[in-house]
N, C-alpha and C positions, 0 to 999 in steps of 0.2 A: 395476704398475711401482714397485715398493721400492726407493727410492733406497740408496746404499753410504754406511751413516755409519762412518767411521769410528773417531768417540767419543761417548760419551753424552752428553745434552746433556741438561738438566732437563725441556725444556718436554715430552718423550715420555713423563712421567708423566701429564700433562696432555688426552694426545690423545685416548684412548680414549673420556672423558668429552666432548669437545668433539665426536668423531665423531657420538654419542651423541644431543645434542643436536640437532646438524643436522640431524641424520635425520628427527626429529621436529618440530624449530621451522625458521622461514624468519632470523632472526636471531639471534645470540650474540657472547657481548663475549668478548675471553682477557683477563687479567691475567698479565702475563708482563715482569719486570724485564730489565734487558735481560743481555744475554750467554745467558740462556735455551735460545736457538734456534728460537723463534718466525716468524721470518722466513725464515729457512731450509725449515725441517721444514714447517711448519702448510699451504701451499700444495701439498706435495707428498706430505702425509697424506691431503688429499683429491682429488688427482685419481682415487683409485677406486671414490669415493663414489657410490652407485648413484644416487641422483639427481641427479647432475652429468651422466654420460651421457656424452653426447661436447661438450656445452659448456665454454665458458671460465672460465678462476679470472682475473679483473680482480685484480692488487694493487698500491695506491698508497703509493707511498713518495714522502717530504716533497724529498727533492734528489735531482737526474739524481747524484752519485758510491753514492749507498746503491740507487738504484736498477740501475743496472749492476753494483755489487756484487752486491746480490742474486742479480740473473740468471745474472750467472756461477760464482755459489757452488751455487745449483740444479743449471744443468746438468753443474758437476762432481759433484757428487753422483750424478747420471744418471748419468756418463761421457759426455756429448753435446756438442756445442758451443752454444755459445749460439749460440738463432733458430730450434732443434727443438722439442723439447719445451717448451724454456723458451724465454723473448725480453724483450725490453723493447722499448719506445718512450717516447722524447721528444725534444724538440725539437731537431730537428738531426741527431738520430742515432736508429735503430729497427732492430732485428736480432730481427725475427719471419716467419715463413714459415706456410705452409698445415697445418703441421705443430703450430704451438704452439696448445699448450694452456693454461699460464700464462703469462702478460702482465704484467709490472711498469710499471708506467707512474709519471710525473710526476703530481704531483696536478693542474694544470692540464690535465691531455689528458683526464682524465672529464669536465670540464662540456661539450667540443665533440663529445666522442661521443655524450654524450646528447643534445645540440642538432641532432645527424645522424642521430641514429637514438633516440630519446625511450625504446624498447621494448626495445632493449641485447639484440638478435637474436642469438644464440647465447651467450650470455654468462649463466652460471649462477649464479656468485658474487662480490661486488665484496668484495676484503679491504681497508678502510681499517689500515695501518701506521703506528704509532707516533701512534696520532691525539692522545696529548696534547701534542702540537706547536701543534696548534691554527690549522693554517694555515687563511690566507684560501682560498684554492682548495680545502682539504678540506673547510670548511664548508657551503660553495657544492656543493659533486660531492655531498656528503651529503645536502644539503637538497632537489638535484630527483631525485637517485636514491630519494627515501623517495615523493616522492610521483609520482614515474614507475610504480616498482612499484604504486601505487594504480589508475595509469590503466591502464598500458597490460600489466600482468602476472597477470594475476587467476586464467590458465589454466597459465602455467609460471613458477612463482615464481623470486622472483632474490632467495637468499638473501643475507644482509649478515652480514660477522664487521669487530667492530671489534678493533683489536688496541691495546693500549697498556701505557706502561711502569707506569703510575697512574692512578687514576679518582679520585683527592681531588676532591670540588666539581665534577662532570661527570656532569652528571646522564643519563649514557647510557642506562641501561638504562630508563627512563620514554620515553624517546625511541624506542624499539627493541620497543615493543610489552611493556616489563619484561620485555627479553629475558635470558634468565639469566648468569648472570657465573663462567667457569670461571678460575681463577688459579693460575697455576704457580707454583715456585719458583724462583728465579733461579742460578747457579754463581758466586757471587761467593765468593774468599776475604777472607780476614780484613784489612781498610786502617787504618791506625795513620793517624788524622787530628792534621797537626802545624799550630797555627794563628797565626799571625804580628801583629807590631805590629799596633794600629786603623787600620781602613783611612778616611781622608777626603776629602773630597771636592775634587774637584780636582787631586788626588794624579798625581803623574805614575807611570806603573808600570814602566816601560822598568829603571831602572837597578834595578831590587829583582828585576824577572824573572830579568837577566843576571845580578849576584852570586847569586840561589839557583839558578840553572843549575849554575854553577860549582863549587856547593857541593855539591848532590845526586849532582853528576860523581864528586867525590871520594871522597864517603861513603857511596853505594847503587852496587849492580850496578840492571843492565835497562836498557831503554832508559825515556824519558822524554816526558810528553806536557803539553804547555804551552798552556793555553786562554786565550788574546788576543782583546779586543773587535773586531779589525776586522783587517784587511790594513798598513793604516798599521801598526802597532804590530810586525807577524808580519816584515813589510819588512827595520824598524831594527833587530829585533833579531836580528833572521839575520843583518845584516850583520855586527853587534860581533861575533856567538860565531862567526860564521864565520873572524874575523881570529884571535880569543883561540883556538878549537881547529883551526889550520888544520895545528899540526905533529901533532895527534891522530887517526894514521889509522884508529882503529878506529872513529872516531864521526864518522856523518852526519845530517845536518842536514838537514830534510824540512818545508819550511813546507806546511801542508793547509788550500786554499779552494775556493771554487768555481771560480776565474778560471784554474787552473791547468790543464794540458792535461791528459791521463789520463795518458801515463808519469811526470809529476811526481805525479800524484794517490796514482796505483797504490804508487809507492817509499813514500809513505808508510806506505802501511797494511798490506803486504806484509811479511812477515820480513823480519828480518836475515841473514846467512849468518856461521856460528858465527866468534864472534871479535869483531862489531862489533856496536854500540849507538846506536840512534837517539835524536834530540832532534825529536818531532814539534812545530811549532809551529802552532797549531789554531786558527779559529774553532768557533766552537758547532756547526759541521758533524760536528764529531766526538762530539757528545754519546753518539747513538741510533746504532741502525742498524749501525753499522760498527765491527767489531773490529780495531783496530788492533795485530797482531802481535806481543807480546816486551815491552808496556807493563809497568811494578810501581810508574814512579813517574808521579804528577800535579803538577803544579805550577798552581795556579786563579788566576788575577789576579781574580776576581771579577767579573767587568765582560763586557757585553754588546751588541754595538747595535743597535739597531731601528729600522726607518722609520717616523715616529709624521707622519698626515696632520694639517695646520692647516688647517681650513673657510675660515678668517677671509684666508689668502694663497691657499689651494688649491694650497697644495707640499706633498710630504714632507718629512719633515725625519729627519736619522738622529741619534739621541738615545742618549750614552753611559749607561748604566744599570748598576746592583746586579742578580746575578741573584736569581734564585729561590732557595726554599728545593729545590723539586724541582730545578731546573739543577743546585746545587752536589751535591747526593746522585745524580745521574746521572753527573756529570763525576767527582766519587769512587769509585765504582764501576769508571771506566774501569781504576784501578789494581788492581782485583782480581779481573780475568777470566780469567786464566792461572795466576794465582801469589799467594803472599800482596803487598801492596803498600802504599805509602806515601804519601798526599796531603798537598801542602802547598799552606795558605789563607794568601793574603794578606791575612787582616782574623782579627778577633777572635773569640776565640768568643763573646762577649754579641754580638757582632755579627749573630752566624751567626744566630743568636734571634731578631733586628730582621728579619731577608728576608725578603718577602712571602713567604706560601707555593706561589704560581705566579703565573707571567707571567700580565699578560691575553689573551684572544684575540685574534689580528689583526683580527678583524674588527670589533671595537669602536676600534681607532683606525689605521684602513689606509686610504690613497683607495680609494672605493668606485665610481669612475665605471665599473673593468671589470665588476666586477661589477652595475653599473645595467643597462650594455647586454646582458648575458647573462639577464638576470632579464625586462627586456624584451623582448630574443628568444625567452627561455620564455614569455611571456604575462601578467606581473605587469605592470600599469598602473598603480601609485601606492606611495605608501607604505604605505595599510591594506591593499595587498594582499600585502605581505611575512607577512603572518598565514597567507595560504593555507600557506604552506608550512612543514614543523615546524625551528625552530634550536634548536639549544644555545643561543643569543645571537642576537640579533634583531639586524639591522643597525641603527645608530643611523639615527632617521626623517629629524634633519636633515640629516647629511650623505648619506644617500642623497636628499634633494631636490635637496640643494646639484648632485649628480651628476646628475641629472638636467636642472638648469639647464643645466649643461656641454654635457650630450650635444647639449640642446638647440642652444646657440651655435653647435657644430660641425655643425649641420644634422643630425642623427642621428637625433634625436626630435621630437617635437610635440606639444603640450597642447593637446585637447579638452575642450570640456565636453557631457557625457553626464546628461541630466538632473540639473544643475545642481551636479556632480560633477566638476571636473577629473580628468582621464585622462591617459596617455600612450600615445603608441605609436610604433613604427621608422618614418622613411621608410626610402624604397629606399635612399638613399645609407647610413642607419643601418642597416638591415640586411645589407649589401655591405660596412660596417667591422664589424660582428659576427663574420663567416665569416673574417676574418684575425687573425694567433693573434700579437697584439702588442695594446699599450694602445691604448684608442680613440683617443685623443690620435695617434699613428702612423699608425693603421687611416685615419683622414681625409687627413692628410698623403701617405700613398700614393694614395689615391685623386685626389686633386687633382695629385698628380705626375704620374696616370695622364691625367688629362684633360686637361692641359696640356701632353702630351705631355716628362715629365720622367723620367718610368718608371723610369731606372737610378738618377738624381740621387737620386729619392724614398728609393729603395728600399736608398742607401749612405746616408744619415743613419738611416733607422727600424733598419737594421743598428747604426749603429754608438752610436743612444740607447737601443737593448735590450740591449747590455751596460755595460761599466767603461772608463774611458778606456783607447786601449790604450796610450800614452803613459805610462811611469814616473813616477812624483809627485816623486821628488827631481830628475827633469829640471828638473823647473817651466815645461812649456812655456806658452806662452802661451795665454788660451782659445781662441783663432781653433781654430771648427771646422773652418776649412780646410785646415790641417796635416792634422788627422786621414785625411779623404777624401782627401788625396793619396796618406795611406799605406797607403787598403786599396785605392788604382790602381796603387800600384808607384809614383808619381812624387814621393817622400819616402822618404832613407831615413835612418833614424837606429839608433844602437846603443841607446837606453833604449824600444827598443819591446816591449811584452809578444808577443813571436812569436803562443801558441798563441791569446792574444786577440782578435788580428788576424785570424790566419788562420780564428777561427770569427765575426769578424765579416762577411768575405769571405764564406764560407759561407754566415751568414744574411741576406746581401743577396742573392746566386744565390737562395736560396729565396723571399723575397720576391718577388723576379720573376720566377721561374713562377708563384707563387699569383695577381699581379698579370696576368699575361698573361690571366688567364681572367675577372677581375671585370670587371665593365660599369659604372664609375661613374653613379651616378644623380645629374642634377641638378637635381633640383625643389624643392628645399628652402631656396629664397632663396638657393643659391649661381646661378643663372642668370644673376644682376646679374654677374658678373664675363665676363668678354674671354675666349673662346678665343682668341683672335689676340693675343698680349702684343706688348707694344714691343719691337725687336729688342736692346735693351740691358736686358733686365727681368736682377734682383737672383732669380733663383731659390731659392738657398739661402738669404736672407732670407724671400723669398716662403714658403718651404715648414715653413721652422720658425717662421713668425709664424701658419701656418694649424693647425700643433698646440698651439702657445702665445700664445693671442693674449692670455693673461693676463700674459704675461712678456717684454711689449714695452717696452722702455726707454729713457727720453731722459735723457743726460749734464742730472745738475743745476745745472752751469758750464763754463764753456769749458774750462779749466783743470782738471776736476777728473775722479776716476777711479772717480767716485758716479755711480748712475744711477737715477730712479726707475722704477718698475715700474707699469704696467698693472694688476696686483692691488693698489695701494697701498704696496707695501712697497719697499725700498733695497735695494739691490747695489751692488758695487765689485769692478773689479778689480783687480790686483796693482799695483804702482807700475812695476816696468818693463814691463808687459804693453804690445803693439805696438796691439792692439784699441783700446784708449784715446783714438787720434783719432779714435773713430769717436762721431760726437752721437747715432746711433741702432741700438741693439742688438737683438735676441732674443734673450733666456738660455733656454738648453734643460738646462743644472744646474750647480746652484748648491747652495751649504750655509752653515751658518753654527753658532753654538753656539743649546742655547735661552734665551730671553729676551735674546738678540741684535737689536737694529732692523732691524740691515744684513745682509746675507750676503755671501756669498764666490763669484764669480762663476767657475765653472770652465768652462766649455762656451756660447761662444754665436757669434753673425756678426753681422758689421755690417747693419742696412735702411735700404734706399733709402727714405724717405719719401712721393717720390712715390710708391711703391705705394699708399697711400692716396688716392690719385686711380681706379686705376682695378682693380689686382686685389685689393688689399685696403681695398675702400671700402664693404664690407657689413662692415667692422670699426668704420667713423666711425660717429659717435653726432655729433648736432647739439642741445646745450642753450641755454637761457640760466639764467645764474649769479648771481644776486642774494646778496652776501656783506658783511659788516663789515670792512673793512683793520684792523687790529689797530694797525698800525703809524704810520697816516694819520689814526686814529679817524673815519673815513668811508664812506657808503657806495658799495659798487662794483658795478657791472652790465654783465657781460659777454655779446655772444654766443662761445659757447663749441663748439668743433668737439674731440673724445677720443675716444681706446683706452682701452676699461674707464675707468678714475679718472684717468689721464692725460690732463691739458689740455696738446695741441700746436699748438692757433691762437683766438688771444682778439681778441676785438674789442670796444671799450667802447661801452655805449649811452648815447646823452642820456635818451631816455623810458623811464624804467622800469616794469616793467610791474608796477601796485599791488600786485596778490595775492601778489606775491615780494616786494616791499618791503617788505608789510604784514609778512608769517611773519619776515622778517629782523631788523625794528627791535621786535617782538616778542618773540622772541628773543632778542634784546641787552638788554633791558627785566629778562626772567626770569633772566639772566646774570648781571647789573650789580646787578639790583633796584633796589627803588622810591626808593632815594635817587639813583639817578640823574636823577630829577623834581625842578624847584625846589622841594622845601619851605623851609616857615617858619615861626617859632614860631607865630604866626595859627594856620596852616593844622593845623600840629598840635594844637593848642587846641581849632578847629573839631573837627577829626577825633575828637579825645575826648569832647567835648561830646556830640555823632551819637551815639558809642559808649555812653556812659552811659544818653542814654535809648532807644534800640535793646534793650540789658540791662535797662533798668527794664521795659520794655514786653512783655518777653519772659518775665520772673517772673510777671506777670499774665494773660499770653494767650500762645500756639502760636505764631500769625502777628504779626507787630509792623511796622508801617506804616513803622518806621523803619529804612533800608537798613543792612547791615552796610559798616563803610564799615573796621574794620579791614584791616591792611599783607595779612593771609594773604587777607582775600577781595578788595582791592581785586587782588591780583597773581593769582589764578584767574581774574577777570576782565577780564584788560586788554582783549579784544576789545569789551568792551560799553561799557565808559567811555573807554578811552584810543586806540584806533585810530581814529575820528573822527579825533582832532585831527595825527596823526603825518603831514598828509600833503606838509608841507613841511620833513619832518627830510631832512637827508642827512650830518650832519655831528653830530658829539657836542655840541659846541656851541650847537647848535641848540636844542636839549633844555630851555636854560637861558630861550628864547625862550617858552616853553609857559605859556599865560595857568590854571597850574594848579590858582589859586582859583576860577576861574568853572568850569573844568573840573567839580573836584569839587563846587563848591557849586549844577549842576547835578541833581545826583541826588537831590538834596533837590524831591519837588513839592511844590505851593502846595497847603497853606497852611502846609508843615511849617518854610521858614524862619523865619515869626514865632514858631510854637510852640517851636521851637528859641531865641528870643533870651528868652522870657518862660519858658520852663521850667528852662534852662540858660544865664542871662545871660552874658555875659562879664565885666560888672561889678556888685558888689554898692552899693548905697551904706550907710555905716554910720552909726552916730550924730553925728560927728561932722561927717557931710555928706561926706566926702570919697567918691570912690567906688574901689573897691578891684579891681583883678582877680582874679581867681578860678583858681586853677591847676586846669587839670583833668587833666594827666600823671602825677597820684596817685588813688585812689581809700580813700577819699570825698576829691573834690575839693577844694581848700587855698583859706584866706582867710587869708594872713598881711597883718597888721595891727598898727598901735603900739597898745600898751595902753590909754594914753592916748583915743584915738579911742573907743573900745568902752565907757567908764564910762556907766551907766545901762540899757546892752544888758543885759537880765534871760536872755533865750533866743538858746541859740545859733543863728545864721544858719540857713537852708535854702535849699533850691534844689527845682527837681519839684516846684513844688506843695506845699511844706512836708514831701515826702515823705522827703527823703533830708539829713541835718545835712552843714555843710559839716564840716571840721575844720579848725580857729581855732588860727592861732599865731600868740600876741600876741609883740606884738616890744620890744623895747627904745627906748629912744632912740635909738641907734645903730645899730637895726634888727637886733639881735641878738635870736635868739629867748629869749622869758621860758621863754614854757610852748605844751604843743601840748593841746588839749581840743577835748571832742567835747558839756562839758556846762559851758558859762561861767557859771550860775549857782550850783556846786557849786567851780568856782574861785574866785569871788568870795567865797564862803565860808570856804574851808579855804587858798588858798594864796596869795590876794593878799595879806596879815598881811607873811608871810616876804616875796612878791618886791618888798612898799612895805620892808620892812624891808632890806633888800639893797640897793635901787636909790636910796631918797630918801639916801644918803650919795654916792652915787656920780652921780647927777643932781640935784643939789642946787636947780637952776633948774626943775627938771621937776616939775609939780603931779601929788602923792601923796596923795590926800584918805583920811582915814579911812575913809569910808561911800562906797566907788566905784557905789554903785547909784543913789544920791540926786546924785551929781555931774556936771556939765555935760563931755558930752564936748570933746576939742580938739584940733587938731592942726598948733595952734601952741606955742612953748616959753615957760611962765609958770609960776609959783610955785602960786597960783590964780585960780581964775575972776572977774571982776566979778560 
């Protein structure tokens, strides 16, 4: 079966070697740039591969538009119609017959093929396409496809070709058995890269796209292809160039996403008919895969966006980004697959230098909960059992737990322990949301639709939260999800409606309920507590998006206000004129916001009736009590506490609180505040030093030292041993100041350590002249200041320990001004008392200066001299 080419294409130099290979190995990689013809040719080089036979060629393309391309580029190539020899399948739509032999599929339809048939029964080759895309779903199809072939293929191999545009830092062929790596050439002509101002951040891109639209218009033939972060962007600026070239009838204007129907998809990528010139304006859809017709110019805004999950909320979040260094040389390329052609970069060239050299995998930062439950319906019980199976990138551990907890809440899964090993595994109801081909989050909420007899209701939300609003965003309609659902009943009609989105939301609600007509909801999974018989006024549509999101339950933070907190802990708001707003309690089913935002942006959600938490959603209530500090009151509070996730919706305050929460609390606040929050006073710190001196002397001579360490860092490591005794009539800051917290500490001292303490480290010295002195001990070596005068006849300076350790002596003036500071007063009396008698007897004239201070009568009164 020799398909009809009609032009050579590069990758046919490539084939012979690749056939080659196959014949001999069960796996091989291509290296094929794109334009190549890769995806074309390589599937239908080997359907006459003698070991394919009459088996299937599987090949996974990363989007339903490249995978319908493909197929029907195939079967023109046969001359057939697509659904004979060739076909596709995916969601929604599938045109294969008993006849097809290759099968392009979505990358999500290989995980549930193999979870239907593990052994992939007539199926001889799975081509992964474009794998350095790196989707989540191809990771997954690869990971139990390698080790499927382990089990269940040992007698009719299932050979694997991976195909991709680059292999930098992918380490495939380790993965593939060091399957060999065959590389094509690509057909690219020659692209004049033109690279623009420094691109920064926060930059807005709209009006720099439209003037070099404008400009490219003037000064290149071909048509043009325009790569925009999102739809937002592809939107507004269709709208301007459609006003500025609307008297231009040779140029049409072609935005390319996913949301778009097939005859808007198709005009894009389709020739032009001689005479006109298109302006395609692209998401990153158009990178791979798909030739877009008559292209020579690019125009790259640089910018991309991806859903990056948050463990910490459990939302995605869609995160505007720099591309790659491989994005921007793939989207260059686009301009040189027919013709010679021209790119123009919105950023710099040291810039270009700065881009990562690839995106990361999705599967390092994507919710993992579909794939928790897929990996659990293959048989992985944990997370060290992510090892059985071989990845590129190992799912991160914690947020496949994190996902696993989820599954759990929603009754899906259950934690065993298996010699002394927590496990997981499906109940019935988690196995029953596996088999339906939407996020588990949905998969439950249909089932609970199903069982509460809501069936059609279920099954037009999970429809219409598996795609994009279909509602225009410069409408601004309100979130009320009920707009929505009236408009895929017909009972809504508005001009800012996405038609073809509608009408495939329509679609995959019909398909939802057939899949639904055939499940048997199981309810053994602590959903039992809930009512088949609801109240004849129950809040359905709250019910049903509160049982897929019971993380994104929300109570208005004020009467007045258009903030609401969230069940995950985090803030939402919706618009200022949004109608929703009187409502105190919501479900947000999506929401966005920028990153490093607090609050989000509240698109999609419906009012809940509260009482639902009475009776069908009361395995959501959580009953604490709440021992906390008022910040505000500086007191403490103790609630019983009735919540959704982190959401407190009924408090009740206790008089008796219960100590082991009291205790952790004022504990807490202790280690918060720290230890000056305790009456000290100089005493107590004097004490405290004193302890600490000989603690440190006692510890120079011996390991263990009888005397406690009573410094600030261990006395606050230890609050529980010395200070929660005494806490147990605090409730108030105040209180704190009531704390008898000399006896306290001078507890820890046992008998006979305080005597030893007042004779080893007195608090007062007496000196010669009788008076008795205090003793600083906030220095070390501890201070005796003293008037000079006092000390005459003192030969050796003071000690303390036992004679073991010199104080250090600063004599003082009359006026209590320091003379001198010594640590050896009879080397002072020597050498420096001459100069400070000579100094001082002019200036205390009244003050006795004796010659010979050793032989003189100390004093420490004021006289000339002694009697």
């Amino acid at each position: 079966m020799t398909p009809q080419i009609p032009i050579s294409l590069p990758v046919e130099s490539a084939l012979p070697e690749l056939l080659e290979v196959l014949a001999r190995r069960d796996e091989a990689i291509l290296q094929a740039p794109p334009g190549a013809g890769k995806t074309t040719l390589v599937p239908l080089a080997l359907l006459d591969a003698g070991w394919l036979g009459t088996q299937k060629i599987i090949m996974l393309e990363p989007r339903r538009l490249a995978a319908r391309a493909a197929a029907e580029r195939m079967a023109c190539l046969l001359n057939e119609p697509v659904g004979q020899t060739v076909g596709y399948r995916m969601r929604l739509d599938n045109k294969v017959s008993q006849q097809t032999r290759i099968e392009v599929i979505t990358e999500g339809i290989l995980s549930r093929m193999l979870q239907d048939d593990p052994a992939l029964e007539g199926v001889g080759m799975i081509i992964f396409d474009e794998f350095h895309e790196r989707s989540l779903d191809a990771d997954l199809g690869l990971a139990l496809t390698l080790q499927s072939r382990e089990l269940f293929r040992e007698n009719t191999p299932l050979k694997l070709l991976l195909m991709s545009a680059t292999l930098e830092q992918i380490n495939l062929s380790a993965l593939l058995n060091h399957a060999p790596v065959i590389s094509s050439a690509g057909r690219m002509y020659p692209v004049e890269v033109r690279y623009g101002e420094p691109w920064h951040a926060q930059q807005v891109i709209t009006q720099r796209v439209i003037d070099l639209v404008q400009q490219v218009i003037k000064e290149e033939t071909g048509s043009v292809l325009v790569f925009l972060p999102g739809q937002a962007e592809i939107r507004k600026i269709a709208e301007v160039l459609t006003t500025i070239f609307k008297t231009e009838t040779d140029i049409i204007l072609a935005p390319l996403y996913g949301d778009l129907s097939l005859q808007q998809q198709r005009q894009a990528i389709e020739p032009v008919v001689s005479g006109k010139r298109k302006i395609v304006l692209a998401t990153d859809i158009a990178e791979t895969s798909l030739t877009i017709e008559g292209v020579r110019i690019v125009i790259d805004a640089g910018l991309c966006r991806q859903p990056v999950f948050e463990p910490r909320t459990g939302m995605s979040r869609l995160h505007t980004r720099r591309v790659s260094q491989s994005s921007s040389i793939q989207r260059m390329g686009r301009a040189g697959r027919l013709e010679a052609g021209v790119c123009y970069r919105l950023w710099s060239q040291t810039q270009q230098a700065q881009l990562i050299p690839h995106a990361p995998a999705e599967i390092l930062q994507a919710d993992l909960v579909p794939l928790a439950l897929q990996l659990l319906a293959w048989g992985i019980s944990d997370t060290n059992a992510l090892g059985e199976l071989k990845w590129l990138d190992t799912p991160p551990q914690a947020s496949f737990a994190q996902s696993l907890q989820l599954l759990q809440s929603l009754g899906a899964a259950e934690s065993i322990n298996k010699n002394g090993k927590e496990t997981w595994r499906l109940t019935g109801h988690g196995e029953a949301m596996a088999g339906l081909p939407c996020h588990p989050r949905l998969a439950h909420m249909l089932l609970m639709g199903k069982y509460h007899q809501q069936d059609k209701l279920a099954c037009d939300i999970a429809a219409l939260l598996s795609e994009r609003d279909p509602l225009s965003t410069k409408f601004q309609a309100d979130a009320d999800i009920h707009q929505r659902l009236n408009l895929i009943n017909g009972q809504y009609k508005s001009a800012n409606v996405n038609r073809s989105l509608s009408d495939r939301i329509s679609q995959q609600s019909q398909y939802f309920y057939k899949l639904l007509k055939v499940k048997q909801p199981h309810n053994k999974t602590g959903l039992e507590k809930q009512q088949v018989t609801a109240p004849a006024n129950t809040d359905w549509i709250g019910f049903l998006l509160a049982c897929a999101y019971p993380d994104r339950i929300g109570l208005k933070t004020k009467n007045n206000s258009i903030e609401y907190r969230l069940s995950n802990g985090r803030k939402a708001c919706l618009r200022e004129d949004d109608a929703l707003q009187r409502s105190s309690w919501l479900v947000v089913a999506q929401s966005g916001g920028k990153q490093g935002f607090a609050t989000d942006q509240i698109y999609l959600a419906a009012e809940l009736d509260p009482a639902l938490f009475n009776d069908l959603l009361s395995t959501q209530v959580t009953e604490s009590i709440s021992v906390d500090w008022d910040k505000q009151q500086d007191r403490m509070i103790a609630e019983q506490q009735q919540c959704i996730g982190s959401l407190v919706f009924k408090r009740q305050e206790m008089i008796n609180l219960p100590e082991e929460k009291k205790s952790a609390i004022l504990l807490a606040l202790v280690r918060k505040r720290g230890l000056t929050l305790l009456p000290w006073d100089d005493e107590l710190r004097q004490w405290q030093s004193r302890v600490m001196l000989l603690h440190q002397s006692e510890l120079q001579a011996q390991p263990d030292s009888q005397w406690p360490d009573v410094s600030d860092p261990a006395l606050f490591n230890s609050l529980e041993q010395w200070l929660l005794p005494y806490l147990n009539n605090i409730s108030h800051i105040n209180h704190f100041a009531k704390l008898d917290l000399k006896n306290i500490l001078q507890s820890l001292l046992p008998w006979p350590l305080p005597k030893a303490l007042d004779e080893r480290a007195p608090v007062k010295l007496q000196v010669p002249s009788g008076s008795l002195i205090k003793i600083d001990y906030s220095e070390a070596p501890p201070v005796l200041a003293v008037r000079l005068q006092e000390m005459f006849g003192c030969v050796d300076t003071p000690t303390i320990d036992n004679g073991r350790l010199k104080l250090k002596v600063v004599l003082l003036s009359p006026a209590r001004r320091p003379l001198q500071v010594t640590q050896d007063l009879a080397s002072f009396w020597q050498t420096a008392y001459p100069e400070v008698k000579k100094e001082m007897k002019g200036r205390y004239p009244k003050h006795y200066w004796p010659d010979d201070p050793l032989i003189a009568e100390a004093t420490a009164r004021v006289r000339r001299k002694p009697k």
